[in-house]
C-alpha positions, 0 to 999 in steps of 0.5 A: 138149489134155485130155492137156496139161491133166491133165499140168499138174495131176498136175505140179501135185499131184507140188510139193504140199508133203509136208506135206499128205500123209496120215500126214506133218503138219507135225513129221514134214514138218520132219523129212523136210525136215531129214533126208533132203531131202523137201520136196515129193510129187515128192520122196518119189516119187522118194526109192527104196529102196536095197534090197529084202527078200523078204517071200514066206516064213514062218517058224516059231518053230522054224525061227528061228536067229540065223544066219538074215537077215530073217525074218518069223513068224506069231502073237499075243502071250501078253503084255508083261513088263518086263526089266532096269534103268537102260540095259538096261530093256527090254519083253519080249513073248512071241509064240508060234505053233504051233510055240514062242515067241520074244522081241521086245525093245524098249528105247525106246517100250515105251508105244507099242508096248504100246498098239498091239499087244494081246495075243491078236491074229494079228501079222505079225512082221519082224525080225533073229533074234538070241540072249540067255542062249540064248534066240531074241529079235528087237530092235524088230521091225517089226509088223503086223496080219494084217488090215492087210497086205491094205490096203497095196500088193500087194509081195512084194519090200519095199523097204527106205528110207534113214533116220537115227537122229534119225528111227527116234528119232522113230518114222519107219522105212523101212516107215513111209517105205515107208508114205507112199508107198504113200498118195501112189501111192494119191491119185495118180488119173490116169496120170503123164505121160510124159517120154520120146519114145513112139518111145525108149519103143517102140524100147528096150521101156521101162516106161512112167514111171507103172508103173516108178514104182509098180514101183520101190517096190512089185514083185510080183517080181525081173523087174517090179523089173529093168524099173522100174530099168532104165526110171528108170537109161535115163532119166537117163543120156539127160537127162544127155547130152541136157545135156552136148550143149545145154553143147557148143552153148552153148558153140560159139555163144558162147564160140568164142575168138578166131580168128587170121587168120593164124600169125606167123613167131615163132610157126611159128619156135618150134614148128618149130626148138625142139620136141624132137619133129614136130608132126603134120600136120593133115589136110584133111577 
């Protein structure tokens, strides 16, 4: 009965409007309900990333080469400068570390960012290596504080959310989505109920849904990651049949057809004499 009762209250807690939930509020609520369909916490627990990045290594300046995918670096920002006109203006900050400086280029919340991330302070630094006048930049990088990355979920796979402009317009990225999940899978205070008989749990050595769910967001590792999709991809795959057979016996109870008593002769006429090929033969079970 208690496991009844707390079931009921996290399904409770999961329809919750996204509204309530730390860090939403009701603009950024309007525009995960318009954008992307998210209306409710459940909603955002099961919105998963459609993609993941390895965050593990770091690079150094001297290393970055505008062949290279995703990097992330580490040091502080000497200072901000102010570049081109009209479409091109841009903010320009010079992040070094041990080893050199490279550029991170921002052409929309330059106030914002400039506000938020003060010279002289260690950053985290992720983004996309490219190369201007011949000179190494990165183009609205993500940043971070050293001191933040240790508040967050423990991942060294990030996982990487579908958004759309109107969005990063707005200043909701995939890490801040990513974000959001992380501080409803930290409200979430008791295990979430299971949805699977414990016997297809324990026959196919599934993850238990409360750990696929953290999993598939936040893995520590490729393995963890393969077990979470797996557990979630089994689990719809057996709703779904489950739904194809209860439409078969609804449809067997009560749209059956009609049933003839009896074939006429014009019937066994038709079929017999003016086919071009046999009928088979039916087989008595």
């Amino acid at each position: 009965m208690q496991q009844l009762f707390s079931g009921m209250i996290i399904q409770e807690f999961l329809d919750t409007n996204i509204t309530y939930l730390q860090g939403v509020g009701p603009k950024r609520a309007e525009l995960l309900n318009k954008e992307l369909n998210i209306f409710t916490f459940r909603d955002l627990l099961y919105f998963f990333p459609y993609k993941y990045i390895d965050r593990t290594r770091f690079y150094k300046i001297a290393e970055l080469d505008p062949d290279l995918p995703f990097v992330q670096i580490k040091g502080v920002i000497k200072g901000y400068s102010a570049e081109g006109h009209g479409p091109a203006k841009r903010l320009v900050a010079e992040f070094q570390d041990d080893t050199g400086t490279v550029k991170l280029v921002w052409f929309k919340g330059g106030k914002w960012i400039t506000g938020s991330f003060s010279p002289g302070v260690e950053f985290i630094v992720f983004g996309k290596p490219g190369v201007f006048n011949g000179i190494i930049n990165i183009i609205h990088p993500e940043i971070e504080a050293v001191d933040k990355r240790a508040e967050r979920l423990n991942s060294a796979l990030q996982g990487q959310y579908s958004t759309t402009e109107k969005l990063k317009n707005q200043f909701v990225s995939s890490k801040t989505i990513g974000k959001l999940t992380g501080n409803l899978l930290k409200q979430i205070k008791t295990r979430l109920p299971e949805t699977l008989p414990d016997y297809l749990v324990s026959r196919y050595k599934l993850m238990e849904l409360h750990e696929s769910l953290h999993k598939i967001h936040f893995p520590a590792d490729p393995d963890e990651l393969e077990r979470a999709r797996h557990r979630l991809k089994f689990e719809e795959l057996f709703y779904i049949q489950l739904n194809l057979l209860r439409y078969k016996t609804n449809r067997n109870l009560k749209l059956r057809g009609f049933v003839f008593s009896s074939v006429g002769e014009n019937f066994n006429n038709f079929y017999y004499n003016n086919l071009p090929f046999s009928l088979p033969k039916l087989r008595k079970e």
